[in-house]
FIMITI-300938 format. One record per residue (C-alpha): z negated, x negated, y. Coordinates in pm, whole numbers, padded with zeros to 5 digits, always signed. Example, Ala and Ser with C-alpha at 12.3 -4.5 7.8 and 13.67 -1.06 7.14 Angstrom:
// residues 2
-00780-01230-00450
-00714-01367-00106
This chain:
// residues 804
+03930-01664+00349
+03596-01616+00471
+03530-01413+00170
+03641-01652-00091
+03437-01964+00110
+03117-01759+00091
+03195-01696-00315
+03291-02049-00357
+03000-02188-00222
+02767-01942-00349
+02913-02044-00682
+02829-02374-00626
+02497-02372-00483
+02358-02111-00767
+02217-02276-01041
+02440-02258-01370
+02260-02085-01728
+02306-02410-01844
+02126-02570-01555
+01867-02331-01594
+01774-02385-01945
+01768-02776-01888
+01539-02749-01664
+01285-02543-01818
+01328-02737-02164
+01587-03053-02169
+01850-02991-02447
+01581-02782-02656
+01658-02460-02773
+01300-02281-02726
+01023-02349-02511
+00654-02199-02542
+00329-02272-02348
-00034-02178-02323
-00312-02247-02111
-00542-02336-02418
-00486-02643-02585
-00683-02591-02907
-00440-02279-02907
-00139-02479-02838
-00260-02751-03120
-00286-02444-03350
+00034-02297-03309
+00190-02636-03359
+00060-02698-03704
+00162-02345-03785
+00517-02372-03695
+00551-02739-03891
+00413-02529-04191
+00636-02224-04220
+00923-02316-04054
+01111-02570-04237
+01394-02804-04063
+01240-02680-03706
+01159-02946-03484
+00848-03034-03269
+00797-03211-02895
+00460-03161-02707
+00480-03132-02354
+00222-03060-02098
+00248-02998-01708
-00003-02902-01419
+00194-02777-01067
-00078-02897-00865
-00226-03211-00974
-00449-03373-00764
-00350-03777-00702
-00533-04059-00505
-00245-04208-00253
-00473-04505-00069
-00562-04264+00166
-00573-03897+00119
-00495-03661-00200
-00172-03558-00266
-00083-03283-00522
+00207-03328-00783
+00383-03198-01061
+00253-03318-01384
+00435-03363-01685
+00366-03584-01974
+00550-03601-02342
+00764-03850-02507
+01078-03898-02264
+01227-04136-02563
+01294-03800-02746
+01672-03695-02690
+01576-03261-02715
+01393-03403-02351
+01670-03579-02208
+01771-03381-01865
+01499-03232-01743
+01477-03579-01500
+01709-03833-01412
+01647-04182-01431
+01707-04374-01080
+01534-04643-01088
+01292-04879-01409
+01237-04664-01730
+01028-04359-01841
+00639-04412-01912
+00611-04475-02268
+00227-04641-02330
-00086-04484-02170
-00145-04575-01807
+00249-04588-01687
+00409-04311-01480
+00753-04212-01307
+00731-04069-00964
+01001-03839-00815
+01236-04063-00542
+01149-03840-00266
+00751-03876-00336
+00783-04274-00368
+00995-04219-00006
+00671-04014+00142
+00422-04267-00020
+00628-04572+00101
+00591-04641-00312
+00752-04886-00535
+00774-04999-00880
+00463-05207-00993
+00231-05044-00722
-00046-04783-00840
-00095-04392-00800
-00429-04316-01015
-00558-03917-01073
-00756-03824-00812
-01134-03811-00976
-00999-04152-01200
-00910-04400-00862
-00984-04689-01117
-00801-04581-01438
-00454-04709-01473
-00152-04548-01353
+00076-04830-01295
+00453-04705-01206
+00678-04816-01402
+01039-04600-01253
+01137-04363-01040
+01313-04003-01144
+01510-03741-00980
+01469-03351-01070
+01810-03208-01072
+01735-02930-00949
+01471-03026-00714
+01528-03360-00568
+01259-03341-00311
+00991-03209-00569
+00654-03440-00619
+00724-03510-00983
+00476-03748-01188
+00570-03804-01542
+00305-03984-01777
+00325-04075-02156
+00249-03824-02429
-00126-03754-02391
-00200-03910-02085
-00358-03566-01926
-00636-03533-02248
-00648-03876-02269
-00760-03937-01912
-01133-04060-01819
-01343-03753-01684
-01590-03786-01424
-01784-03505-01410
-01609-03349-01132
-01229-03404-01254
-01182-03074-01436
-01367-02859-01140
-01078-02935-00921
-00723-02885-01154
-00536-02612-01190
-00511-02481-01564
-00259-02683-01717
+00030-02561-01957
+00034-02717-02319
+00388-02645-02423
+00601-02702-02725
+00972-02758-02737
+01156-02615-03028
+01508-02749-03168
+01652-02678-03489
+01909-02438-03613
+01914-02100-03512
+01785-01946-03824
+01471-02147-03743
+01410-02067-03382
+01495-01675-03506
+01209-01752-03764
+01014-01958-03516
+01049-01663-03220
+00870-01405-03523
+00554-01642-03574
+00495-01622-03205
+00555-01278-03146
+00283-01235-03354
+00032-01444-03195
+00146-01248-02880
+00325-01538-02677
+00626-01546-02526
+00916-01773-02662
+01192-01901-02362
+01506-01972-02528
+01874-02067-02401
+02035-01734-02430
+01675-01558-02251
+01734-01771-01983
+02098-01701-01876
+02043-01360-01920
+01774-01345-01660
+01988-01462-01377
+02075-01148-01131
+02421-01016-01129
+02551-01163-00876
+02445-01503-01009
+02631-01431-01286
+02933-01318-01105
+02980-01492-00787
+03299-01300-00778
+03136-01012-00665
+03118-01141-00306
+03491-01152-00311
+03473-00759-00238
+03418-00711+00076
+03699-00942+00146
+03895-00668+00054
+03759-00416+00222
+03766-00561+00557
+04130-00692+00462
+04233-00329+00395
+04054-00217+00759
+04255-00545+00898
+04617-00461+00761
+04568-00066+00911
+04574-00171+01179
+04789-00475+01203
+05096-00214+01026
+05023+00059+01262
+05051-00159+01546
+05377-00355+01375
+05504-00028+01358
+05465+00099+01700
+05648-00209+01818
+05945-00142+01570
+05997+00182+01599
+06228+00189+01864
+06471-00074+01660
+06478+00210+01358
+06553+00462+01558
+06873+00300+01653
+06931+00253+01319
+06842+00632+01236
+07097+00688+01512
+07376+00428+01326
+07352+00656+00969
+07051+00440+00785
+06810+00718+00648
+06466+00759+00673
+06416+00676+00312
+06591+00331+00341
+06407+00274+00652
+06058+00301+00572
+06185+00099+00225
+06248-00169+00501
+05889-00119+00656
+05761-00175+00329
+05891-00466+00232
+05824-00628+00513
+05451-00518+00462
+05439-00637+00101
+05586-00934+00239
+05354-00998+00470
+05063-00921+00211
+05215-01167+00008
+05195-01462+00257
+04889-01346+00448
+04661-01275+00121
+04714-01571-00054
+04694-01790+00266
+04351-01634+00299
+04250-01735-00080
+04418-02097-00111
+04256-02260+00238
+03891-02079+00136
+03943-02212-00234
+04029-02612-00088
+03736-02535+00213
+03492-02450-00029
+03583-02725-00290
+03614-03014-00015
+03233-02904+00088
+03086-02934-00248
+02981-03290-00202
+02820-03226+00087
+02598-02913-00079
+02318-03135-00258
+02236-03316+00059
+02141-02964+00194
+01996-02760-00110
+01847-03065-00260
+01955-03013-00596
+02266-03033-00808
+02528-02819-00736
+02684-02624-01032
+03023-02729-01226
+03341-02677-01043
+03419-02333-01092
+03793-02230-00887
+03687-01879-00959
+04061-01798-01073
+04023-01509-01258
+03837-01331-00961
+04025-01479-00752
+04349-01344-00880
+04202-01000-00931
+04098-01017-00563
+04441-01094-00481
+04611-00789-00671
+04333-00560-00532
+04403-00709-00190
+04774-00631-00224
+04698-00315-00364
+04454-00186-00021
+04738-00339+00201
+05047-00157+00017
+04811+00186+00042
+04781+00132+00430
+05166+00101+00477
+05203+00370+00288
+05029+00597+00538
+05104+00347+00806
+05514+00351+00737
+05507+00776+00672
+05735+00802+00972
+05941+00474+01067
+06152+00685+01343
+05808+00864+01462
+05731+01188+01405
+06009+01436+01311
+06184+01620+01597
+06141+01925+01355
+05751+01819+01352
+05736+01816+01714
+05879+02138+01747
+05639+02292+01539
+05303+02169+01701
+05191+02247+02044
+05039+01974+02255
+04721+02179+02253
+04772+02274+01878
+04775+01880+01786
+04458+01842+02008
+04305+02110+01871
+04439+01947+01468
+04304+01563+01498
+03981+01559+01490
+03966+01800+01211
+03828+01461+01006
+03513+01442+01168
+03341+01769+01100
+03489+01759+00742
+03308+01382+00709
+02985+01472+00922
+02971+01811+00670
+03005+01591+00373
+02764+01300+00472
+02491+01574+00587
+02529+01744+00186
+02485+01391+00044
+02149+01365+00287
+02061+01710+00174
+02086+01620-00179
+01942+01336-00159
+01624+01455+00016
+01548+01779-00086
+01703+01768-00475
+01777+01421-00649
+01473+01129-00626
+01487+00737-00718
+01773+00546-00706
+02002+00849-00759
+01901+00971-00435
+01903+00604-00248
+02238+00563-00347
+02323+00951-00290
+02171+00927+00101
+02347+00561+00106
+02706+00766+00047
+02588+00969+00291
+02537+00723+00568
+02865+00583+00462
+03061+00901+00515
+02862+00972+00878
+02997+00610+00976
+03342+00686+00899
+03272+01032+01086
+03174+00857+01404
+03432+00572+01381
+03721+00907+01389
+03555+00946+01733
+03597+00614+01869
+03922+00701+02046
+03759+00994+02209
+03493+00737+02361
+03720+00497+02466
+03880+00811+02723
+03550+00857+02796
+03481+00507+02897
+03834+00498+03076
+03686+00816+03300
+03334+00593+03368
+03611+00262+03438
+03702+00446+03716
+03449+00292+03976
+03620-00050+03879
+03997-00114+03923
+04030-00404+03651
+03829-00159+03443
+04022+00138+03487
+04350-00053+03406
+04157-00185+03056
+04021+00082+02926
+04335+00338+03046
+04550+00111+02830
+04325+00140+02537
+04287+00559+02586
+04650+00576+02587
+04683+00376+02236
+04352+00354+02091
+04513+00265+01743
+04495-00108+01827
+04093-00101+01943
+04004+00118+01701
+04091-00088+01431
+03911-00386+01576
+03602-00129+01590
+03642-00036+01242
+03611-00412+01089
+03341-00540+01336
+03140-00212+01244
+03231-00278+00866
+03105-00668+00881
+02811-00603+01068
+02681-00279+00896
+02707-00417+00548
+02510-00800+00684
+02258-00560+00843
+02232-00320+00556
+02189-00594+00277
+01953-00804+00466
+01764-00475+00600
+01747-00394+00290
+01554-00671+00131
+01360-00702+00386
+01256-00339+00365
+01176-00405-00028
+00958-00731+00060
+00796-00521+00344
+00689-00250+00084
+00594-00520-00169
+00331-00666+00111
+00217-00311+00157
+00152-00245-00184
+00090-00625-00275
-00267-00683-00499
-00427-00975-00496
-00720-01208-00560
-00752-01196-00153
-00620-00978+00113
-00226-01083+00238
-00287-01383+00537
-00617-01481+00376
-00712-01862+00355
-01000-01943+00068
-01145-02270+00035
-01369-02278-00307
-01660-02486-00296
-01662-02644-00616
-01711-02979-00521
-02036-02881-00423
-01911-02931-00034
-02185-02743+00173
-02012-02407+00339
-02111-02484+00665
-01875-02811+00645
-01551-02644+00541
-01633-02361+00802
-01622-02599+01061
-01313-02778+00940
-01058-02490+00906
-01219-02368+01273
-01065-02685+01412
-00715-02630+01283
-00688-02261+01289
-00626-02025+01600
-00952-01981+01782
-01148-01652+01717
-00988-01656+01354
-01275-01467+01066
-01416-01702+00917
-01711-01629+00681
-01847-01742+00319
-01758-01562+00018
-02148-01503-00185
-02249-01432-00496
-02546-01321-00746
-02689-01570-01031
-03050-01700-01059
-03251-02074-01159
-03146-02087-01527
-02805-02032-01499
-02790-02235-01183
-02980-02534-01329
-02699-02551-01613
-02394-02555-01382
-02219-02876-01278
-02198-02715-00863
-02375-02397-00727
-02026-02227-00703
-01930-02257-01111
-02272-02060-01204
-02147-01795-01338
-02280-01517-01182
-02407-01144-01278
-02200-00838-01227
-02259-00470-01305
-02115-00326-01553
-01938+00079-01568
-02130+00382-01648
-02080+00460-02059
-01773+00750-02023
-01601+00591-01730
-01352+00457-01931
-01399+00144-01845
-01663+00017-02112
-01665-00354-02122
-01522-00443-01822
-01757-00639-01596
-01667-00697-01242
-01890-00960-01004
-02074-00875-00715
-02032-01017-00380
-02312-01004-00119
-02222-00862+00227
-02481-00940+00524
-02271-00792+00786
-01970-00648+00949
-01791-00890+00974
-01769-00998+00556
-01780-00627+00520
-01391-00673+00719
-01299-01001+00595
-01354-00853+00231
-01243-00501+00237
-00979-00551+00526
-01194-00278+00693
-01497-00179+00912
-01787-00046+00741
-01907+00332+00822
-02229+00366+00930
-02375+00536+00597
-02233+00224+00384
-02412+00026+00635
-02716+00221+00607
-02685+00196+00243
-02680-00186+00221
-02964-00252+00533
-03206-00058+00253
-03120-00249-00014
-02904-00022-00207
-02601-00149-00435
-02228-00064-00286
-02016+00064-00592
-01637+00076-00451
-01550+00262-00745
-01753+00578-00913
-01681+00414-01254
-01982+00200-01213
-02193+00418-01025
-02390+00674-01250
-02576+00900-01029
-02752+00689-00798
-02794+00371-01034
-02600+00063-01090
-02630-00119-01417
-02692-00478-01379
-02531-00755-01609
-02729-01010-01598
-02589-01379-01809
-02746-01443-02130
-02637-01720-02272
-02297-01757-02446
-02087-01447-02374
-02390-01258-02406
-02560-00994-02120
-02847-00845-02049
-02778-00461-01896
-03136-00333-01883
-03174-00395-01559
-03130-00066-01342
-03071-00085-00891
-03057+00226-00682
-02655+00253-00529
-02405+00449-00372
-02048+00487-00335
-01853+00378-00036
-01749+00634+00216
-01410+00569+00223
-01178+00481-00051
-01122+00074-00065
-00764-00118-00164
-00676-00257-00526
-00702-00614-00409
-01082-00499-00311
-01147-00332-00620
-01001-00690-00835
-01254-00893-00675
-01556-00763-00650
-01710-00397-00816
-02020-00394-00570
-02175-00522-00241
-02537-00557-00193
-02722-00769+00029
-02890-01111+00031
-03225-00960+00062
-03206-00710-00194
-03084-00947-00473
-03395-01172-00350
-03594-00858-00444
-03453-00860-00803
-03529-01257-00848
-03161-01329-00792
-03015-01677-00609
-02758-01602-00333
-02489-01866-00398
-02145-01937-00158
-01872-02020-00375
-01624-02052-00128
-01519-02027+00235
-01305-01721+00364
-01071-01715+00697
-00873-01460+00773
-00552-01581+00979
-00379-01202+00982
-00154-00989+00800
+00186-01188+00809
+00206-01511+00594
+00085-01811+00680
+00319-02112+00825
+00441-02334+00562
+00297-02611+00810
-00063-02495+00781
-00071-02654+00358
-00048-03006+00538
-00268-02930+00819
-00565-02775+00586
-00486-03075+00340
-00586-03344+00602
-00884-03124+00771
-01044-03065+00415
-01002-03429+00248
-01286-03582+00414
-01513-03268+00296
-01401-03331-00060
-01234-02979-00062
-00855-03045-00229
-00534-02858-00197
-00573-02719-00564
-00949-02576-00471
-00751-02394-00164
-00593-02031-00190
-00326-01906+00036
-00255-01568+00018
+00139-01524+00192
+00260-01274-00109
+00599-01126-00150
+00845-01327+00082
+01178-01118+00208
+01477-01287+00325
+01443-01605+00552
+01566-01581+00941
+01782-01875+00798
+01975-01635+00546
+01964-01406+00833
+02188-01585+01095
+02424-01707+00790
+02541-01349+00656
+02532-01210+01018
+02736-01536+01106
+03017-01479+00882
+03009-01100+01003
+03011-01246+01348
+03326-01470+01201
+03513-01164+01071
+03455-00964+01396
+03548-01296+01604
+03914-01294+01403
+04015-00927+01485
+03880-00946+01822
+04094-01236+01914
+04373-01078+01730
+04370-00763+01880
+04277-00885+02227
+04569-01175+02258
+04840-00863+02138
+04670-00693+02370
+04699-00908+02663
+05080-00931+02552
+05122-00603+02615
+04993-00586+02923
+05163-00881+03097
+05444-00666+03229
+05241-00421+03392
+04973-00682+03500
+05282-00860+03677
+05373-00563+03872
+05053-00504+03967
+05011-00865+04097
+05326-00751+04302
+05207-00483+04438
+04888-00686+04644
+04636-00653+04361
+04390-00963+04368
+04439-01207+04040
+04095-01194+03974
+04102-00841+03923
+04371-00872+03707
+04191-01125+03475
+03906-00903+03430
+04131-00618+03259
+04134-00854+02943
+03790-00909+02967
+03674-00525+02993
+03919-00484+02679
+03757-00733+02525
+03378-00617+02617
+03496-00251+02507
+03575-00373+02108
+03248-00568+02125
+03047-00325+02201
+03145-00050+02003
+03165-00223+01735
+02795-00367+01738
+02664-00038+01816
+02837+00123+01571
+02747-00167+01302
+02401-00215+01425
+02348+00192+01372
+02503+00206+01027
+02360-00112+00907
+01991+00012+00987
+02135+00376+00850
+02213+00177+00504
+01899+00024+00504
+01715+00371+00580
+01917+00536+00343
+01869+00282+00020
+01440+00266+00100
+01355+00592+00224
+01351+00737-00135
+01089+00533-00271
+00835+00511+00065
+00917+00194+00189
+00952+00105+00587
+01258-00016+00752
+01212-00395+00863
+01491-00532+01027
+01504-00910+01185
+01568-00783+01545
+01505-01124+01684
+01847-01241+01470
+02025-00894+01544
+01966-00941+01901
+02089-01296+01907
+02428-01101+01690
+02448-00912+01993
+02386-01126+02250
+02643-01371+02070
+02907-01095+02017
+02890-01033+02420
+02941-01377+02507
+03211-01399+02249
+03389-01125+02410
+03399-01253+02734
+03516-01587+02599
+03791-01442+02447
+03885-01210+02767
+03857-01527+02992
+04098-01731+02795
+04339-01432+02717
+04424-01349+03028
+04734-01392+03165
+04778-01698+03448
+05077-01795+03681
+05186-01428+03701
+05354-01490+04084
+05685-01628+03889
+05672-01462+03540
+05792-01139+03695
+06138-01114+03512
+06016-01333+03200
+05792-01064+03139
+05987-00752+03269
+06258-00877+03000
């Protein structure tokens, strides 16, 4: 059941290809965008030219759009083009008015007109155009983001729009996009054309096919349903079994043969598949349709079309039956017990010496898989090699589990209510075991699959490259905002004794006299020695003063020689490329794309080898002295803090939004470097809820049976003078015991899974011990919930009840 809820809902919540596609280009069949709009104006004529019956919409967006709301900039999704067209129609829905269809009206997203306290007829004008009309004319929804900021304007409103000198300083590039419908000999023909111009056409079909796998087969969550069913009915026969056993061998004794008998036994298992199995699908089938309605109001966005998941669900039903008629198979071997011929044969201390003969046979295996893995096979042969491995040493230590339950029963022996508990279980572990076995199975594979992208995002941050170094803030100064303004700013918001220092660079008068702001002069760089290899490729310089830009920059401290080097004036290559001997080439600007490289400075190379996200922003440091020296302007283009190494709160965009609005410094001038994200603490405590929920089942199965069981001898022992409250605890220590072992064992072979599927390619294990510890801490209290209310009550006068 829990199986088929978490598939149901997974099915709904996951966008559909269909879904998708609308979203990225209405009821088009291709979509293709550039940041050039002369190149996008190009490419438009082209395609109406030699591609006959293919038809044309223009469409242009910008994710971070700067707006004037009364009060304060706000950034939103722009997107302008005909919305009359129907090959638009679904990208937004209509709520409220019409689309914009003349310059100067707009449609806001609902949840942005909420925020803004907005409403048709009012006014929400482009940031550097507070005058210019933008009069809103209706409000739209995004279907698959209903709280996304979405602005829609007529066609041409973004190059249509007055400038004011400062407008395009502070915008994002924008996308100039076509959408493409016609037949599909057209888009075919249409796809070649682009090719060629080396873009990238989106259609339909591309689309769909980049969902992952299990987007595209929601089924597939459906499996380990069955594997914890199979662990589940093991032991629920076995212990059926047990209980029956004595009834067959009466009628062994009354002339029914073994053959007929364990026919019997497995019926009544198939029968009990049959009921149970189905019972499981049907309820999580209705659960997860009767919660549908409720999904958009916690995704925000439409959930997909109905989709009962029959087919899987039927196949999940046959393999279900399938894993529960193989387990009474072994479970139903011997419906009398073991043969008195059998018995006769094996010694006590020969079937001692014969059961755990499992163990070393699994250990043996899962240490060759290691082997193999490590010392022979590599990639994701070997992850999934060592992974088997792990697998196979898990199933090794759970054949041990009824050895440490005798050796808990021999520790229980300093408590009486203990001793009782954990004696019962060493006599029968069968029952406990089990339990074990599925809470180890639930909890390994949450902690293994969540370990395990969390491992992958972990590596991805270690190996991330970037404009700026991973927990980096930059504020760029092209509004002309004086550095000393926006330092003081983010040192009022951000933790105190956070880096904070200015991010320099090299140009001189004439190219500073043409630019707009000091920080868009374009400014020199130094270009690579003739056989580096890297002719033609100009990197900037930055100018470092002291240690602590030397850090902020490099995400290390400087050595004393590259110190030395940049006190006498010296240029700091950070790669030999553009260090020939001891000189560094200067490129100085021009004019046009043009540079002059007869300049000539005395460098060195850095000490120690420097990151890739060093290396992409800058080729060389040199200080502001020095490039005085050459005639050169120092110039701060923007303002660098460094908050750490872990990604920045989501909180901090609002909180830098309102410090840097009154120094004219707007969201889309500000960089936040948070790079790869792994799995949220959110999707955390869901999957190791529903392994908490599959654990919680068994455990109050096995411990209510349990508790059954006991009642007869807990009764005597309340007759002999033992205190009730001793007696209540022997649940409870059963209880305790299951929970345990089975975290330990999941927690072990969860972080072994993880281990096992990252250690081949270098990466670190990162687990979310913060959640696994609440798992833990929730499975304990869980246990001794289900101890308290299991035990048995009123015992003084349910002596012969329970004797008989």
């Amino acid at each position: 059941m829990l199986a088929t809820i978490t598939a149901g809902i997974f099915s709904s919540t996951a966008p559909s290809a269909e879904q998708r596609a609308t979203q990225v280009m209405g009821r088009a069949d291709g979509y293709i965008s550039t940041s050039d709009p002369a190149a996008a104006d190009a490419l438009s004529r082209d395609l109406a030219q030699k591609v006959p019956g293919l038809k044309l919409l223009p469409i242009t967006g910008n994710p971070a759009f700067p707006v004037w709301a009364k009060d304060r900039t706000v950034d939103v999704n722009y997107q302008d083009a005909d919305w009359s067209q129907p090959v638009i129609q679904g990208k937004f829905r209509l709520t409220r008015g019409h689309f914009p269809s003349k310059p100067g009206e707009i449609a806001i997203g609902t949840a942005l007109a909420d925020e803004l306290h907005l409403s048709v007829g009012d006014s929400l004008p482009y940031r550097w155009a507070k005058e210019g009309p933008a009069k809103i004319v209706g409000f739209v929804q995004n279907p698959q983001a209903h709280q996304g900021s979405d602005y829609l304007a007529a066609a041409g409103q973004l190059r249509a729009w007055p400038k004011t000198g400062d407008d395009t300083t502070n915008v994002m590039p924008s996308d100039y996009g076509l959408l493409l419908s016609g037949a599909p000999e057209a888009i075919s023909s249409a796809g070649a054309l682009i090719e060629e111009q080396q873009l990238l056409l989106q259609t339909r079909s591309g689309i769909a096919n980049g969902r992952s796998m299990v987007e595209r087969e929601p089924g597939l969550l459906l499996a380990p349903g069955v594997i914890v069913l199979g662990v589940v009915a093991a032991g629920a026969f076995t212990l059926r079994m047990r209980r029956i056993r004595s009834e067959f061998a009466l009628l062994s004794a009354l002339g029914f043969s073994d053959k007929a008998l364990r026919a019997s036994a497995m019926s009544g298992a198939l029968q009990a598949s049959l009921v149970a199995v189905p019972l499981g699908w049907v309820p999580g089938t209705a659960i997860s349709a009767a919660v549908r309605p409720t999904l958009p109001n916690l995704t925000h966005r439409d959930i997909s079309p109905y989709d009962p998941l029959l087919s899987d669900g039927l196949v999940t039903v046959l393999l279900s039956l399938l894993v529960s008629v193989i387990t009474a198979a072994f479970a139903t071997r011997y419906p009398t017990g073991t043969p008195a011929r059998a018995r006769t044969r094996i010694t006590p201390r020969e079937t001692a010496r014969r059961r755990p003969t499992a163990a070393p046979v699994l250990a043996g295996l899962g240490a060759l898989l290691l082997a193999l893995a490590s010392a022979i096979l590599s990639g994701d042969l070997a992850a999934w090699c060592a992974v088997a491995g792990v697998a196979v040493l898990s199933a090794a230590a759970l054949t041990q589990a009824p050895r440490v339950l005798r050796l808990l029963a021999r520790l229980g022996d300093r408590s009486l209510s203990g001793r009782i508990a954990l004696r019962a279980f060493a006599r029968d572990p069968r029952r406990p075991v089990s339990a074990v076995a599925v809470g180890t199975v639930s909890i390994a594979v949450a902690v293994g699959v969540l370990g395990t992208l969390s491992s992958i995002a972990a590596q991805e941050r270690s190996t991330y490259v970037g404009s700026r170094h991973l927990g980096q803030v930059e504020a760029l100064l092209y509004a002309g905002t004086p550095p000393q303004d926006v330092e003081k700013a983010l040192s009022a918001i951000l933790p105190k004794g956070t880096s904070i220092v200015q991010g320099t660079t090299v140009t001189d008068q004439r190219t500073l006299a043409k630019a707009n702001t000091p920080a868009l002069a374009e400014g020199w760089s130094v270009a690579p020695r003739p056989d580096s290899g890297s002719e033609g490729r100009l990197q900037p310089i930055e100018i470092v003063n002291d240690a602590q830009t030397f850090e902020a920059l490099t995400g290390r401290q400087w050595t004393n020689s590259e110190r030395a080097a940049l006190q006498s004036g010296r240029v700091l290559a950070l790669s030999p490329d553009y260090l020939a001997g001891d000189r560094v080439t200067l490129a100085v600007p021009a004019g046009g794309e043009k540079y002059d490289t007869s300049r000539k400075a005395a460098g060195a190379l850095v000490e120690e080898p420097v990151d890739d996200t060093t290396r992409s922003r800058a080729a060389a440091y040199v200080s502001a002295s020095a490039v005085r020296a050459w005639g050169g302007v120092p110039v701060d283009y923007s303002v660098i803090a460094t908050t750490g190494d872990q990604a920045p709160p989501a909180e901090l965009d609002g909180q830098l939004a309102k410090a840097l609005e009154p120094v004219n410094i707007l969201m889309s001038d500000v960089r936040i470097e948070r790079g790869p994200e792994g799995p949220t603490p959110t999707l955390w405590y869901i999957m190791l809820g529903l392994a908490l929920a599959a654990l919680a089942a068994t455990l109050g199965i096995v411990v209510t049976s349990s508790a059954a069981e006991l009642r007869p001898d807990l009764v005597r022992l309340h007759r002999l003078g033992i205190a009730p409250r001793v007696i209540r605890r022997v649940v409870v220590w059963q209880s305790l015991a299951i929970a345990v072992l089975a975290v330990l064992l999941g927690v072990a072979a969860g972080t072994g899974l993880v281990a096992a599927r990252v250690w081949p390619f270098g990466a670190p294990v990162v687990l979310d011990w913060t959640a696994v510890g609440s798992l833990v801490a929730a499975i304990l209290v869980l246990g001794s919930f289900y101890g308290a209310i299991a035990s048995p009550r009123r015992l003084g006068n349910a002596l012969y009840r329970a004797e008989t």
